[in-house]
C-alpha positions as a printed NumPy array, in Angstrom:
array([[  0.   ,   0.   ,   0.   ],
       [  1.276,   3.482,  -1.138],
       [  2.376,   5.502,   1.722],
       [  0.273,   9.671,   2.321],
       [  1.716,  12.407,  -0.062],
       [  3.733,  14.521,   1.746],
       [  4.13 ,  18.285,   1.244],
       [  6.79 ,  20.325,   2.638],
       [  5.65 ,  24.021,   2.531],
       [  6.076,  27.082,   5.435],
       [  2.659,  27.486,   6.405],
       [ -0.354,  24.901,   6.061],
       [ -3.299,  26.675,   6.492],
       [ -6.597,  24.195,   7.899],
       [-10.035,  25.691,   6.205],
       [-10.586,  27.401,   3.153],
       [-12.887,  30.068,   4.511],
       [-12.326,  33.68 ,   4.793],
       [ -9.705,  33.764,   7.516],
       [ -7.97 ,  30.829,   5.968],
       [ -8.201,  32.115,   2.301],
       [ -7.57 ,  35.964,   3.388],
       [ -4.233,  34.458,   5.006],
       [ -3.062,  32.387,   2.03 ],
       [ -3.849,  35.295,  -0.285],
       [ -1.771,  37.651,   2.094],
       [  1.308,  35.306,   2.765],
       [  1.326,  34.312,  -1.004],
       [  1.916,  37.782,  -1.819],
       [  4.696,  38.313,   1.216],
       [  6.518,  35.234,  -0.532],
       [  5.919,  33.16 ,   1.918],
       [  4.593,  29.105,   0.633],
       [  1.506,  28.226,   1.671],
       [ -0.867,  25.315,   1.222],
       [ -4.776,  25.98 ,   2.23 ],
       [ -6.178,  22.272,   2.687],
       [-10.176,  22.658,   2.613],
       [-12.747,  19.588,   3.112],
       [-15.163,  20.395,   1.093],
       [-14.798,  20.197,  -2.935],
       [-16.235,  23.285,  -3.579],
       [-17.116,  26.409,  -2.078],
       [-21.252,  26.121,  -2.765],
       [-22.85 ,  26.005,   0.681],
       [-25.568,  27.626,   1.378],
       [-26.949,  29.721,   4.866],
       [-22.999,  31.023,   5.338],
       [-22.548,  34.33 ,   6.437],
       [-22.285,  36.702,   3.441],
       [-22.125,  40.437,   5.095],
       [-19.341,  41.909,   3.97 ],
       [-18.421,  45.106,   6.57 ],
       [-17.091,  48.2  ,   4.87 ],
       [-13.728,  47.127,   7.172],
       [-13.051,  44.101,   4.709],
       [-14.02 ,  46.202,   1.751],
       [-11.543,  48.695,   2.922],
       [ -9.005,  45.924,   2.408],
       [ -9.686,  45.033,  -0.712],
       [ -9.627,  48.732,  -1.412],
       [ -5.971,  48.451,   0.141],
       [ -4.998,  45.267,  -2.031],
       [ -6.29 ,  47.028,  -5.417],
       [ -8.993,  44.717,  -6.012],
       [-12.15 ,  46.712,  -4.316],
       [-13.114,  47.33 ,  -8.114],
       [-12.92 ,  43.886,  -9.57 ],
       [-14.228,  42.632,  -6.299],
       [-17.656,  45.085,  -6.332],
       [-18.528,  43.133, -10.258],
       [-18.965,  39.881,  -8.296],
       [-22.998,  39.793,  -7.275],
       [-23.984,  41.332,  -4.525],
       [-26.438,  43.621,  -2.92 ],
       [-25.907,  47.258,  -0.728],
       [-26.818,  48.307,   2.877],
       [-26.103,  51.332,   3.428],
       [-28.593,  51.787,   6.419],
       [-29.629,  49.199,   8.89 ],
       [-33.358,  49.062,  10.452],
       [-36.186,  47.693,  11.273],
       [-39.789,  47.18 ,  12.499],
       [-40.116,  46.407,  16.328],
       [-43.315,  46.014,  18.044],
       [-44.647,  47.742,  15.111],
       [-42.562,  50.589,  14.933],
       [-40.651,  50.919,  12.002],
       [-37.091,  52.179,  13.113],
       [-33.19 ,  52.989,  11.828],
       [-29.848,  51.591,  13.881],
       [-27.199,  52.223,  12.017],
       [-26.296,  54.718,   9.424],
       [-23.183,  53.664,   6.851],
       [-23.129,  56.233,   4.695],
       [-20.566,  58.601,   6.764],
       [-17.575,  56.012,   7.178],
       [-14.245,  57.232,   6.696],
       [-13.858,  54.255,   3.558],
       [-14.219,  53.84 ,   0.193],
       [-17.254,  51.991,   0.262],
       [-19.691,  53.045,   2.949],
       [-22.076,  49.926,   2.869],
       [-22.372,  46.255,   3.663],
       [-22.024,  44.519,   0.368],
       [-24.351,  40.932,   1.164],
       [-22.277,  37.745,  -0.907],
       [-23.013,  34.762,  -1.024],
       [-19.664,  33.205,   0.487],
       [-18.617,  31.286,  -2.169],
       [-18.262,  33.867,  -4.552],
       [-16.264,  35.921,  -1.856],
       [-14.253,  32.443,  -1.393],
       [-13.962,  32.089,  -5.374],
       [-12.894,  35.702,  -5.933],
       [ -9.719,  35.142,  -2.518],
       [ -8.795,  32.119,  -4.379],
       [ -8.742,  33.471,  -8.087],
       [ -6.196,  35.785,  -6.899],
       [ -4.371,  34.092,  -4.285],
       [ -3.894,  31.495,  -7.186],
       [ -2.004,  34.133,  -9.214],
       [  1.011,  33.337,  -7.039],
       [  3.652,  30.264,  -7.543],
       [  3.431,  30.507,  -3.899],
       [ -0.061,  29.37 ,  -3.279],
       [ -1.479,  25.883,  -2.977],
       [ -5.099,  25.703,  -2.538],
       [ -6.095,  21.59 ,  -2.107],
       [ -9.795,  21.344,  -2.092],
       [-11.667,  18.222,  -0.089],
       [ -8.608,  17.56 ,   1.576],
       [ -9.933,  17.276,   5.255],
       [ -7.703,  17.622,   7.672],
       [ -7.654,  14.453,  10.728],
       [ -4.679,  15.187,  13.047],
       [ -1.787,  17.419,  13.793],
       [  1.479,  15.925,  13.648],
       [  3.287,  16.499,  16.943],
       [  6.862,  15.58 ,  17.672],
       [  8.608,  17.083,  20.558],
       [  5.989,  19.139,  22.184],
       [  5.611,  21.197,  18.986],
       [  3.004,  21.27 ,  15.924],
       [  5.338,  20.295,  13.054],
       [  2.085,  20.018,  10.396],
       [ -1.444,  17.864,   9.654],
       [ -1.809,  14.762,   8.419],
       [ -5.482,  14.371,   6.048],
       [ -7.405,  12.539,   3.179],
       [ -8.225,  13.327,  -0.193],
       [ -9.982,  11.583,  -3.229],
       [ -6.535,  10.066,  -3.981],
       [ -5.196,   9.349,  -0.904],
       [ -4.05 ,  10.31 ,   2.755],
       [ -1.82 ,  13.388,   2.882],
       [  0.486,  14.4  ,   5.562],
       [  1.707,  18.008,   5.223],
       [  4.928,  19.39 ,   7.162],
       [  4.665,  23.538,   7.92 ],
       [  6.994,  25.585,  10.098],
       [  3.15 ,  27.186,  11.156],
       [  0.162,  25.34 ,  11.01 ],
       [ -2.996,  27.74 ,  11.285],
       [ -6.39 ,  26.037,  12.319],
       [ -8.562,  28.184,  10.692],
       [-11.362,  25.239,  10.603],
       [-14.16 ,  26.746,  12.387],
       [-16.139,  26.878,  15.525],
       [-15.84 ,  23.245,  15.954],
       [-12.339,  23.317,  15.143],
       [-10.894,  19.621,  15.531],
       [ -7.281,  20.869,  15.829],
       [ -8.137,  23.196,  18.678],
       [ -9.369,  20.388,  20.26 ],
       [ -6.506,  18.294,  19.505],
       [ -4.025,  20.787,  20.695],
       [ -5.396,  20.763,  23.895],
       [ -6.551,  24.492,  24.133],
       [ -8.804,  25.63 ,  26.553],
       [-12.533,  27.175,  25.067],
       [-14.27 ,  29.502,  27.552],
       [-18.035,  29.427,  26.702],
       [-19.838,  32.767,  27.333],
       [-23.121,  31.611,  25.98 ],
       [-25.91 ,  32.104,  24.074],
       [-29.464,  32.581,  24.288],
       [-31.016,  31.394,  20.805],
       [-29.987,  28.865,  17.96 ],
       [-30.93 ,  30.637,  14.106],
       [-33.225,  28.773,  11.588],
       [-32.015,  29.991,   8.289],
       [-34.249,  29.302,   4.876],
       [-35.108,  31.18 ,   1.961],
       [-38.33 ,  32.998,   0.53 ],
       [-39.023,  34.458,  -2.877],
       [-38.669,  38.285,  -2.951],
       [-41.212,  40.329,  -4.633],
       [-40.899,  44.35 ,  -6.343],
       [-43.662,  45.148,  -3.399],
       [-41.588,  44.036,  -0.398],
       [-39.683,  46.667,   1.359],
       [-36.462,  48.098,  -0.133],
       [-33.904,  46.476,   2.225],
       [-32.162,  44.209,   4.593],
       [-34.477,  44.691,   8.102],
       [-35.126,  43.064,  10.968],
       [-38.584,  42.167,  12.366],
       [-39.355,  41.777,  16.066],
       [-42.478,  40.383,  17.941],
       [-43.771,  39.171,  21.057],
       [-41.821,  36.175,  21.236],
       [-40.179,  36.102,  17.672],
       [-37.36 ,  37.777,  16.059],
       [-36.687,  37.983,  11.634],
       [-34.248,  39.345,   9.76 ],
       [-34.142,  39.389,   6.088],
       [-31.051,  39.646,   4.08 ],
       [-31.521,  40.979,   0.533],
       [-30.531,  38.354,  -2.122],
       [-32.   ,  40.183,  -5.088],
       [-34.268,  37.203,  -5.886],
       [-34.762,  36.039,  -2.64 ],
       [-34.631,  37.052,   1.061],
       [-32.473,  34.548,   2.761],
       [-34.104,  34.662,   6.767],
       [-32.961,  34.293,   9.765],
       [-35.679,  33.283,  12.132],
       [-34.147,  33.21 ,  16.102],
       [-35.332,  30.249,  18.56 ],
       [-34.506,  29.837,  21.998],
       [-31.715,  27.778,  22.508],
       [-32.009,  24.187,  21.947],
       [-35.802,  24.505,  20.904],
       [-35.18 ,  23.292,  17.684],
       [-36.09 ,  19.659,  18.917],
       [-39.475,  20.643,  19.661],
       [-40.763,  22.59 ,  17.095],
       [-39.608,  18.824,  14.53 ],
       [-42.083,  17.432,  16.718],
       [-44.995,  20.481,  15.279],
       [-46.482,  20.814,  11.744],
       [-43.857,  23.464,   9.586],
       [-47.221,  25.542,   9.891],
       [-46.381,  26.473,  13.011],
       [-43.206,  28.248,  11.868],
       [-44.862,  30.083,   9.139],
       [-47.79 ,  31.28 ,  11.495],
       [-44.729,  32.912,  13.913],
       [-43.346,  34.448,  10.546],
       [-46.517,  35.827,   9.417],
       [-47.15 ,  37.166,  12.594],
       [-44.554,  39.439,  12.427],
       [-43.718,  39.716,   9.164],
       [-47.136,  39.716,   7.019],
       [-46.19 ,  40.683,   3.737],
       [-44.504,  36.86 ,   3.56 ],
       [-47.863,  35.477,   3.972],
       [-48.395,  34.748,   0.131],
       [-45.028,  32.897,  -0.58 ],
       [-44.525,  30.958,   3.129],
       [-45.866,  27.666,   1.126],
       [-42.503,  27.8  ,  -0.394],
       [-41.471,  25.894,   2.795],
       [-43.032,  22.578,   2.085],
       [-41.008,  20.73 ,   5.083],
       [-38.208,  20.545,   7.661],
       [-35.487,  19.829,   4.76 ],
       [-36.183,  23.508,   3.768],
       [-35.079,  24.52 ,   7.138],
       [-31.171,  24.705,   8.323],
       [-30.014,  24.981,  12.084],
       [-27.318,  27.046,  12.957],
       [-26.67 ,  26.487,  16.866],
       [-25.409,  29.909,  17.801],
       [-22.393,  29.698,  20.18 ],
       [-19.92 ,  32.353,  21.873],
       [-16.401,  31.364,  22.82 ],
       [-12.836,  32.027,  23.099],
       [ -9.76 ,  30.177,  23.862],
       [ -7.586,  31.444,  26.487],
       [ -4.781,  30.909,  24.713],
       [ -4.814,  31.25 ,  20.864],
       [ -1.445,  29.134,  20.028],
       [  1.173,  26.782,  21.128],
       [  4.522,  26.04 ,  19.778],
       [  4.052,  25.385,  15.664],
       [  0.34 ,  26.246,  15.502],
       [ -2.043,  29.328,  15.603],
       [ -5.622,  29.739,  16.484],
       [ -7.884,  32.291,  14.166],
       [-11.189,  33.17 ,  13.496],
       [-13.979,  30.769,  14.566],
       [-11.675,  28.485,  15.503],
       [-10.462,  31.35 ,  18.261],
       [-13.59 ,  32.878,  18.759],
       [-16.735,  32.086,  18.095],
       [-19.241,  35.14 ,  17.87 ],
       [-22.73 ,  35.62 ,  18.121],
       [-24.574,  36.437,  14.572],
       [-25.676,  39.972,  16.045],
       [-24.206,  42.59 ,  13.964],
       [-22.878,  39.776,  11.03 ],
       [-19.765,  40.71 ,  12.104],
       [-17.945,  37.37 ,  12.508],
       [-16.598,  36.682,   9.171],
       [-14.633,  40.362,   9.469],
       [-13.165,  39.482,  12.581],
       [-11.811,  36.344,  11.288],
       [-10.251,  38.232,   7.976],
       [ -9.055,  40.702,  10.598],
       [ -7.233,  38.08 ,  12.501],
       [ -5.92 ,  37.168,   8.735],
       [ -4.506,  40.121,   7.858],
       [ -3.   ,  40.819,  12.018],
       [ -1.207,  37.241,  11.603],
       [  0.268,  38.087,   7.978],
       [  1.28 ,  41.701,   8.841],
       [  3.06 ,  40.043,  11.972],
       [  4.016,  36.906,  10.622],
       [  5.034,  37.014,   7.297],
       [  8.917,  38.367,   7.755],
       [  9.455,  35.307,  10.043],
       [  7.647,  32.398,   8.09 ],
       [  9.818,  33.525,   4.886],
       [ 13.27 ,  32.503,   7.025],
       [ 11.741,  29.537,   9.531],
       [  9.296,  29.131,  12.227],
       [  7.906,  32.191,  14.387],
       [  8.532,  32.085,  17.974],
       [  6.217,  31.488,  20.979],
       [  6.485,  35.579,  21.564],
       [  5.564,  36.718,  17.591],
       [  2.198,  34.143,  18.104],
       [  1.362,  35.378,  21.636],
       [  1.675,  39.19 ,  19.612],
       [ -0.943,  37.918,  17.429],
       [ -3.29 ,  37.185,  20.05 ],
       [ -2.146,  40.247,  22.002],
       [ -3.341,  42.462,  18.679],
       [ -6.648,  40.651,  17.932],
       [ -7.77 ,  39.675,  21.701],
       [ -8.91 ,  43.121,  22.914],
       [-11.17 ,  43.686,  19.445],
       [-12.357,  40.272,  20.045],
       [-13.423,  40.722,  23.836],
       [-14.863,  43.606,  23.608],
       [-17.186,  43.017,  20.055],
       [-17.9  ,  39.611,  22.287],
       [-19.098,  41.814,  25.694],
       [-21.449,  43.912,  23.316],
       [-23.108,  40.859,  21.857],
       [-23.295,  39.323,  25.287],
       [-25.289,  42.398,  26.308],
       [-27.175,  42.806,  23.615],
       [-28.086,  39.096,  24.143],
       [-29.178,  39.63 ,  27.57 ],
       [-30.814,  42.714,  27.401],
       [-32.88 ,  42.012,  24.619],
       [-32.804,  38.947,  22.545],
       [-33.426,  36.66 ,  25.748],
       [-36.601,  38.588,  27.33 ],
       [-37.812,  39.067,  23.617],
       [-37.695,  35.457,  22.768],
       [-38.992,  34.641,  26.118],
       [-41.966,  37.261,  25.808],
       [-40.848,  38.907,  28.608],
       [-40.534,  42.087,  27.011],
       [-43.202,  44.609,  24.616],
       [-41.419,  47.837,  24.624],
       [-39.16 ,  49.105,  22.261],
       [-35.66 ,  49.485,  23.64 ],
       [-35.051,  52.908,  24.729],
       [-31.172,  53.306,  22.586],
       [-33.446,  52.242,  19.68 ],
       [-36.196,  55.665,  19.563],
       [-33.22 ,  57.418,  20.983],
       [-31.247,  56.071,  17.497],
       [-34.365,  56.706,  15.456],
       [-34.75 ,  60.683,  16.931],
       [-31.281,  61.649,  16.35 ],
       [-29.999,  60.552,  13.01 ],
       [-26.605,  61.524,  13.833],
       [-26.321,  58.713,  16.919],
       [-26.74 ,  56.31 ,  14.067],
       [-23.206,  56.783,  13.039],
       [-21.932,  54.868,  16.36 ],
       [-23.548,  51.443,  15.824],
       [-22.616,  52.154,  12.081],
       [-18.539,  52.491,  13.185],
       [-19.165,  49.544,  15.663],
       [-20.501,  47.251,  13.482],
       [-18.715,  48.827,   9.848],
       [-15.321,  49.087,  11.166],
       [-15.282,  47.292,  14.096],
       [-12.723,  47.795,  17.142],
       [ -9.224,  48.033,  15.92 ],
       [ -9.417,  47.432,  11.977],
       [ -6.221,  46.316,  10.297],
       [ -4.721,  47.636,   7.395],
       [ -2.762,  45.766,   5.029],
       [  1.218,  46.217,   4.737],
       [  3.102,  47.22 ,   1.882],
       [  4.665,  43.839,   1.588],
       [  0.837,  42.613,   0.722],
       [  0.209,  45.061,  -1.956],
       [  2.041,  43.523,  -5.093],
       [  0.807,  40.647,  -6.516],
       [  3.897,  38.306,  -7.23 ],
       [  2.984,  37.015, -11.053],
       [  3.224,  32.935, -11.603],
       [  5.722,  31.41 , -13.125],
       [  4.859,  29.923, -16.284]])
C-alpha cells in the first residue's frame, strides 16, 4: 500500500474560509509558501454568512482589487433598520464612514471564497487543495510540526513551520491541541431558509421583532435569505410540530410573507445554525495558531464574525510574514498575534453578550413589549446612528494591510 503524499511548505493553512483564504492570499503575496487544505470540494454552501463590513471592503480597497471585487454579485446596505413592536425604526447609518465603500455589500460566500482564491492562485506561492480534510496534527517534541489528512486520492500528511487552524467553531485541531474554550453563551440557535422576494416588499435588509419572535431578512436580489431566532435548543421541539407552526410565527410578524410561506413545504427547507460564543484562552502553542472561529466564536448579532476572522488574517500576515519567509515564528511573535486581535475580540464579544441579555433573551422569552429605549433614541437623532454604524462597519481596531501585501507576485509559467 502506497504511503500519504507529503508536502513540505512554510505554512499549512486548515479551512478554506475567509480567515484561511484571506491568510493564504496575504502570505502568497509576502513570498511566503503556503498550502490551504479545505474539506469540502467546492465552495457552494448555502446559509454562510455573506455580510461583507465596509472594514473588509476597505481591504480590498488596500490590495487594489475593491473594483474587480464590487462586479462579483452582490447587494448594498447602506442603512440598517427595522420594524419592532410595530414601529418601524433605523440603527445604524453607513453612509458617513471614513472608507471607500460606505455599505455592507451581502455575498453569497462562495463567490467571496472564489474571488480570494482566483487571486491568491495568481502566485507560484499558493497551494489551494480542495476536499482535503484535515484528521490530526502531527506532533513531535511538544511542537506542531504540520497535519496529516485525506483526499480523493489518498491520505496526505503536510509538514509547515506554522500550522494555522482556521477550521471553524468546531475546530478539531483546537481540540486536539489541547486548548482551553471559555463558553460565554448564548441565548437562541438561528433557523435559516429562503423565501421568494417580490418588487412590493420593502427596499432592504431589516429586521422584524415580535412578542416572542425575532426575523431578519437579508436581501438576495431574488430572494430574502431569513434568519428566524429560537430559543436555545428549541429546535427539537418545534420537529415534533407541523412546519405551519413556523410560518404562522413568521406571518405574525412579518405579514407581507404570507403569500409565498408555502414555499417551505417541510423541515429539509429549514437549516439549524446552533449559535455559540467562545474564546480560547490561549490562541497558540509552539508550531500552531488559532484564528477566526476556531479562536472565537461570535454571536450572529451585527454579522460581524466573518470580518473578525479576515481581521485576525490580515494581524497574523502583517506580523508573521517576515518570520515564516526565514523559519518558524517564535512562541512571543504568536502570543503578539493574540495580544493584537484579543482586545477587538473581547470587547465586540461583551457587546453581543449584552445585547443578548438585554434584549434577545426577554424578547424570545416574551418577557418584554417595549421598544428598547437606545433604539427611539437612534431613530430621533440621526446623527447617533453613526456609532452602531462604526461599531458594526469598522469594528474595534481594523487592520490595514502592509506594503509587503500590496504587489501581486505574477506565476511562473
Amino acid at each position: 500500500m502506497l504511503g500519504p503524499t507529503i508536502i513540505h511548505t512554510r505554512c499549512c493553512i486548515a479551512g478554506g474560509g475567509p480567515a484561511g483564504m484571506m491568510l493564504g492570499l496575504l502570505l502568497a503575496r509576502a513570498g511566503v509558501q503556503v498550502v490551504v487544505l479545505e474539506k469540502h470540494g467546492d465552495f457552494l454552501r448555502d446559509f454562510r454568512g455573506d455580510t461583507v463590513h465596509p472594514s473588509t471592503l476597505e481591504l480590498m480597497h488596500e490590495l487594489g482589487l475593491l473594483e474587480d471585487f464590487l462586479r462579483r454579485p452582490h447587494q448594498r446596505v447602506s442603512e440598517l433598520g427595522g420594524q419592532v413592536f410595530g414601529e418601524r425604526l433605523r440603527f445604524a447609518d453607513f453612509s458617513h464612514l471614513p472608507t471607500h465603500a460606505r455599505f455592507i455589500a451581502l455575498m453569497p460566500q462562495w463567490e467571496f471564497l472564489d474571488f480570494l482564491s482566483e487571486h491568491a492562485r495568481r502566485s507560484e506561492n499558493f497551494d489551494l487543495r480542495m476536499a482535503a480534510e484535515v484528521t490530526e496534527l502531527i506532533h513531535e517534541g511538544g511542537k506542531v510540526l504540520g497535519v496529516r489528512g485525506t483526499t480523493p486520492h489518498g491520505p496526505l500528511e503536510v509538514r509547515a513551520e506554522l500550522t494555522v487552524a482556521a477550521d471553524g467553531r468546531g475546530s478539531r485541531l483546537r481540540e486536539q491541541a489541547g486548548l482551553t474554550v471559555e463558553d460565554l453563551g448564548a441565548p437562541m440557535d438561528v433557523l435559516w431558509m429562503r423565501l421568494s422576494r417580490r418588487e412590493t416588499d420593502p427596499a432592504q435588509t431589516a429586521g422584524y421583532v415580535g412578542t416572542g419572535h425575532l426575523l431578519v431578512l437579508l436581501d438576495r436580489g431574488s430572494y430574502w435569505q431569513c434568519a428566524f431566532l429560537i430559543p436555545k435548543g428549541g429546535f427539537g421541539a418545534l420537529l415534533r410540530e407541523s412546519i405551519e407552526i413556523l410560518k404562522e410565527q413568521i406571518e405574525t410578524i412579518a405579514p407581507f410573507l404570507s403569500d409565498r410561506l408555502g414555499e417551505l413545504g417541510s423541515w429539509d427547507d429549514i437549516k439549524l445554525l446552533t449559535v455559540r460564543v467562545d474564546r480560547l484562552t490561549r490562541w497558540f502553542r509552539p508550531g500552531l495558531l488559532c484564528i477566526g472561529d476556531a479562536a472565537h466564536a461570535m454571536s450572529p448579532i451585527g454579522g460581524v464574525g466573518i470580518n473578525l476572522a479576515i481581521q485576525d488574517a490580515v494581524a497574523a500576515a502583517n506580523l508573521l510574514a517576515a518570520s515564516l519567509r526565514k523559519g518558524t515564528p517564535s512562541r512571543f511573535e504568536l502570543a503578539q498575534v493574540q495580544l493584537r486581535r484579543e482586545l477587538p475580540t473581547r470587547l465586540t464579544q461583551s457587546l453581543q453578550l449584552r445585547i443578548q441579555d438585554r434584549f434577545i433573551s426577554p424578547t424570545l422569552s416574551g418577557l418584554t413589549r417595549d421598544v428598547p429605549a437606545l433604539a427611539r433614541l437612534l431613530e430621533t437623532y440621526p446623527l447617533l446612528r453613526r456609532i452602531p454604524a462604526r461599531l458594526i462597519g469598522l469594528g474595534v481596531r481594523p487592520e490595514h494591510i502592509g506594503p509587503a501585501f500590496r504587489t501581486a507576485p505574477a506565476r511562473a509559467t
